[in-house]
C-alpha positions in Angstrom: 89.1 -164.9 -63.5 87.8 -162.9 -66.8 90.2 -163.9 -69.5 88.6 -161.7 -72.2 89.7 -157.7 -72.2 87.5 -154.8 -72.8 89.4 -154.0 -76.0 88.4 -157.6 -77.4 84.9 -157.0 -76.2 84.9 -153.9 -78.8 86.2 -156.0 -81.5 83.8 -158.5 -81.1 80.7 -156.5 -81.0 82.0 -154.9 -84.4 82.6 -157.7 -86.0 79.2 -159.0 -85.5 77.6 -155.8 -86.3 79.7 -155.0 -89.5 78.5 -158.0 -91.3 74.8 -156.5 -91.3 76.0 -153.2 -91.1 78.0 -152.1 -93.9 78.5 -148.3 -92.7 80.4 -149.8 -90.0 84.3 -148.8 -90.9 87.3 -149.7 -88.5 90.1 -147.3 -88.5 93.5 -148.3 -87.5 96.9 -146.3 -86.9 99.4 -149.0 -87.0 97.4 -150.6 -84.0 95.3 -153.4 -85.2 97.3 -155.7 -82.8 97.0 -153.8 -79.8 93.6 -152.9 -80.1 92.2 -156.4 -81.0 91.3 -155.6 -84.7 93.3 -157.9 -86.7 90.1 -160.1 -87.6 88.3 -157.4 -88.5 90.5 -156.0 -90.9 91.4 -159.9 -92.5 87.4 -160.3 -92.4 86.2 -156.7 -93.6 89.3 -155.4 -96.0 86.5 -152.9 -97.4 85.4 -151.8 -94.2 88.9 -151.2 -92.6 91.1 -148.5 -93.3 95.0 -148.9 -92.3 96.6 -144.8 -92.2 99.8 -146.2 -90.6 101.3 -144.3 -87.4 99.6 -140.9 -88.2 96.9 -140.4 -85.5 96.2 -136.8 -86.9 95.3 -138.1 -90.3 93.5 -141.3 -88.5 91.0 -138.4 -86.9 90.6 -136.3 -90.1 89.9 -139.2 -92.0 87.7 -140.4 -89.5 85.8 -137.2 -89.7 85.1 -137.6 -93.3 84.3 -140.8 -93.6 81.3 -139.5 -91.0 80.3 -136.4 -93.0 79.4 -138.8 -96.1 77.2 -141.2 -94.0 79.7 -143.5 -92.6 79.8 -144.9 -89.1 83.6 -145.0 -87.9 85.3 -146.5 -84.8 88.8 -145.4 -84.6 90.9 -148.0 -82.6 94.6 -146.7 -81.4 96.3 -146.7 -78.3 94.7 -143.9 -76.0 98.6 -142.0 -75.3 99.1 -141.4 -78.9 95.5 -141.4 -80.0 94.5 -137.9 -77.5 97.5 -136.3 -77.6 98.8 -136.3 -81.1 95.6 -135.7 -82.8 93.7 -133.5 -80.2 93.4 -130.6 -82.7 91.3 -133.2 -85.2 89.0 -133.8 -82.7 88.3 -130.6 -81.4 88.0 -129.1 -85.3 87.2 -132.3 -87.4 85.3 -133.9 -85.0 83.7 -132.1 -82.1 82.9 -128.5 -84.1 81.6 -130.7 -86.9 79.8 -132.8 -84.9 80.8 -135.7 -86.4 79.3 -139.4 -86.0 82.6 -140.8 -84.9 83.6 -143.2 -82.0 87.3 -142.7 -80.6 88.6 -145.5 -78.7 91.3 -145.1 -76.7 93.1 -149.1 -75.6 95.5 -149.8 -73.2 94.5 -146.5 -71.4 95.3 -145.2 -68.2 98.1 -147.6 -66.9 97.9 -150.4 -68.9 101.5 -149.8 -70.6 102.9 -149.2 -67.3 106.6 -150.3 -67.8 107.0 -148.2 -71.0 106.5 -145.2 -68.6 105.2 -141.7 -69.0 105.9 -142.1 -72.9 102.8 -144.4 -72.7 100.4 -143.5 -70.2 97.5 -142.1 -70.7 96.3 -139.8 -67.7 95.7 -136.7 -69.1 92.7 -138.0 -71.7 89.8 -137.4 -69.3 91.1 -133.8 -68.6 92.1 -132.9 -72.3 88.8 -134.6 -73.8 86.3 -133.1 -71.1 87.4 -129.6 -71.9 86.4 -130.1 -75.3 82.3 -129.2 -76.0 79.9 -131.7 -77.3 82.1 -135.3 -76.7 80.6 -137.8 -74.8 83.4 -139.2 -72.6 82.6 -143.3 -71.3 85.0 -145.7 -69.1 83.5 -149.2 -68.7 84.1 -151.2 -65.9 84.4 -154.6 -67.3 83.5 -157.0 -70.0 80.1 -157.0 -69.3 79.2 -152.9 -69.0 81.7 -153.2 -72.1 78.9 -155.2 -74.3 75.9 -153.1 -73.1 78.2 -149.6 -74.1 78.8 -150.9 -77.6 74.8 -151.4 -77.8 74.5 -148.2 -76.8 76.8 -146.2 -79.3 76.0 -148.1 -82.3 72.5 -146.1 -82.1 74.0 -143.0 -80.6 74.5 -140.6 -83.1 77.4 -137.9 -82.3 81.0 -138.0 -81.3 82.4 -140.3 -78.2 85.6 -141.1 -76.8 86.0 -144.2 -74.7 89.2 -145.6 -72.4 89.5 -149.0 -72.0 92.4 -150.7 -70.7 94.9 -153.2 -72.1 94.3 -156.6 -70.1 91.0 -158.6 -68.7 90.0 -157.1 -65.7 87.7 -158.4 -62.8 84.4 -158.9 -63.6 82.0 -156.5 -61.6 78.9 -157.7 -63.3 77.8 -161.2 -63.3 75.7 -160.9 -66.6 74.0 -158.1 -69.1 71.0 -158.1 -66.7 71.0 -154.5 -65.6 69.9 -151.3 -67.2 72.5 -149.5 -69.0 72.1 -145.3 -70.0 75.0 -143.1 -71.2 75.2 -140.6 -68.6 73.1 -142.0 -65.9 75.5 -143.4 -62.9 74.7 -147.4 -61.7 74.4 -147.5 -57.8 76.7 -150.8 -57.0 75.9 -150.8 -53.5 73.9 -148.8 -51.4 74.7 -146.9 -48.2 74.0 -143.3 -46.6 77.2 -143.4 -44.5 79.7 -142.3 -47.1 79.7 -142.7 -51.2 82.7 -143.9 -53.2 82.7 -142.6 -56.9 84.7 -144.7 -59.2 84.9 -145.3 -62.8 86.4 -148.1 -65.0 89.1 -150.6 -63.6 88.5 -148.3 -60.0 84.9 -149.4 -59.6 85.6 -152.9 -58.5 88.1 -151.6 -56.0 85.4 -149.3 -55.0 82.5 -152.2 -54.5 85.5 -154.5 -52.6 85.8 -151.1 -50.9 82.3 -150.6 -49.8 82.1 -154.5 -48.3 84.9 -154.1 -46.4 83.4 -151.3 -45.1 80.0 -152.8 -44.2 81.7 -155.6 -42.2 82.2 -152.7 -39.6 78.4 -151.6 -39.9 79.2 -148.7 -42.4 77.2 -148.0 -45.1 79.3 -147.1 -48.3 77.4 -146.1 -51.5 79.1 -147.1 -54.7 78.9 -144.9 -58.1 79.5 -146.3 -61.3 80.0 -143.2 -63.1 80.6 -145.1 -66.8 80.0 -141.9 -68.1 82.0 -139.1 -67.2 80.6 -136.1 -69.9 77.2 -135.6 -69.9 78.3 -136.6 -66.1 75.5 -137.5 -63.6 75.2 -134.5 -61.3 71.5 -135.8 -59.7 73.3 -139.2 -58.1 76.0 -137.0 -57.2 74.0 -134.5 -55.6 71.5 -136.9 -54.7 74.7 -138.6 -52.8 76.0 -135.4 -51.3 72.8 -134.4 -49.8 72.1 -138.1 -48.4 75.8 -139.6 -47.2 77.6 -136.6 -46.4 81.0 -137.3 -47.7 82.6 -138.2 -51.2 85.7 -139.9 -52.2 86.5 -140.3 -55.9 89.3 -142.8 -57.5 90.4 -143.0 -60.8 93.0 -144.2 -63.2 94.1 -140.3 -64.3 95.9 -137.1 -63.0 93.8 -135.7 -60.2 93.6 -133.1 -62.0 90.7 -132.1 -64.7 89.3 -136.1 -64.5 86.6 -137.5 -62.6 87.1 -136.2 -59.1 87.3 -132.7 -60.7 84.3 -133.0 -62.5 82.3 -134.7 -59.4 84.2 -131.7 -56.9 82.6 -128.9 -59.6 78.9 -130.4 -59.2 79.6 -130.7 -55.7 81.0 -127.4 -54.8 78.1 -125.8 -56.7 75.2 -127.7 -55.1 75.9 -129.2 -51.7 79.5 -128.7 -50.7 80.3 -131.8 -48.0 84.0 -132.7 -47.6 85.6 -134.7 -50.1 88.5 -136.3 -51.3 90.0 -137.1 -55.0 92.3 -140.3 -55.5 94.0 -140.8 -58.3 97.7 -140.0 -60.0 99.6 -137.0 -58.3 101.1 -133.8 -60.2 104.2 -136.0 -61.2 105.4 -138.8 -64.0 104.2 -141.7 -62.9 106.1 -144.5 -61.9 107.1 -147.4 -64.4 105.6 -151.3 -63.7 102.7 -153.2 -63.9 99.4 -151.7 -63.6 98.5 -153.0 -59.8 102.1 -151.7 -59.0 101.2 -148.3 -60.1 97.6 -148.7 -58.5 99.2 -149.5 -55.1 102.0 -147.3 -55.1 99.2 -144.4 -55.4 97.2 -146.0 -53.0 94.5 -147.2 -55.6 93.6 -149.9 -53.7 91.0 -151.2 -51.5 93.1 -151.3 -48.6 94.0 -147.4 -48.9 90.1 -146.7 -49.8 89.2 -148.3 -46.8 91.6 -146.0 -45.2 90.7 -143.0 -46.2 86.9 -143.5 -45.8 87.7 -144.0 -42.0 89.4 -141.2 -41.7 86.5 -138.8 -43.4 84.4 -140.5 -41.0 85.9 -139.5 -38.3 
């Protein structure tokens, strides 16, 4: 089992780069602990900058520290970070266009006992309505590492949910080609296609096997990114399996399977189906409580793909 967390991945990759980089700046709203930044900060006092449990001014300041030729990450806890400071990033960052990387930890789930307070599963819907942010969810350590590569030359504003704990690896190493925007086929199939994004994609490939051991062939999406979203492989999957089913860690509303259900609808309307949290407070526990309790499983995948076969 993985022992290493997304978050840490992050932290990792910018403490490397920030010792060559010294545009690199770390920003921090009270957070450094739960977002894996605490070395950074002892090891680059110059290049972190501490505002304290004020996510509005963490964005503004964010902003600026872009406009004069600085590269920030902000790191804060995605519940707080999306909702409290959501006017920032539309005005400071997005309208502005500013160079600046918002990441959201312990997203989705990830606090699950602390309860609604602490969830995050209205981020997706909230930050997709927004123009000109990229939005990525990695799936593991590994897609993690090649993501990092990827913004550090990506000029423009992203926000990116990763969760709180190590997850399953769904990778076995960095040998794969990576592209913001540009969905990874995890297995291939013209029976059915599941769409999935972050923790949901290894669920999605255990999915897809269990599947195949009754001679169906499940296609498996890895939509990393979800805006600029990849509406060819979802067309591409439409026209050629038939059937979708999307799962993510979010509301069912304005997240993934909304986005995937507006290409769809559009282009080549097939029957569909959108898993994910219902229009309620989730419940409190751990985050594969929550995940089975709303049928984010493989076992209820499996499920449901049978019964759109049929």
């Amino acid at each position: 089992m993985n022992k290493i967390s997304n978050k840490e991945v992050i932290s990792n990759v910018l403490l490397k780069e920030a010792e060559v980089d010294k545009d690199i700046v770390v920003l921090s709203s009270d957070s450094r602990g739960s977002s894996s930044t605490s070395s950074f900060a002892e090891k680059y006092p110059r290049q972190f900058v501490e505002v304290g449990i004020a996510e509005q001014n963490l964005v503004g300041i964010a902003a600026g520290l872009a406009s004069v030729g600085k590269k920030p990450f902000i790191t804060s806890p995605a519940c707080f970070l999306t909702m409290r400071s959501i006017e920032q990033v539309k005005l400071d960052v997005a309208y502005s266009r500013m160079n600046v990387k918002i990441i959201g930890v312990s997203g989705g789930v990830s606090y699950g006992a602390l309860g609604m307070s602490h969830h995050s599963l209205q981020d997706i819907a909230v930050m997709r309505a927004i123009p000109d942010i990229n939005i990525i969810i990695p799936a593991d350590r590994y897609e993690t590492e090649k993501m990092m590569s990827s913004l550090l030359d990506y000029e423009g504003p992203v926000y990116v949910r990763v969760g709180r704990n190590p997850v399953e690896d769904v990778y076995s190493d960095l040998d794969y080609d990576y592209e913001i925007g540009k969905a990874v086929v995890m297995r291939q199939g013209n029976d059915i296609t599941i769409i999935a994004t972050g923790e949901t994609v290894k669920i999605a490939v255990d999915a897809s096997d269990k599947l195949r051991e009754e001679g169906i062939g499940c296609r498996v999406l890895n939509m990393h990114t979800i805006k600029p979203l990849d509406e060819e492989a979802i067309v591409k999957a439409a026209h050629e399996t038939g059937r979708i089913i999307t799962i993510e860690e979010h509301s069912i509303f304005g997240g993934l399977g909304a986005a995937v259900a507006e290409v769809v609808v559009q282009n080549k309307p097939v029957p569909m189906k959108i898993l994910g949290i219902p229009d309620e407070p989730a419940i409190a526990g751990n985050s594969k409580q929550i995940f089975d309790y709303y049928g984010l499983s493989v076992s209820n995948l499996y499920d449901v793909s049978m019964s759109l076969l049929k």
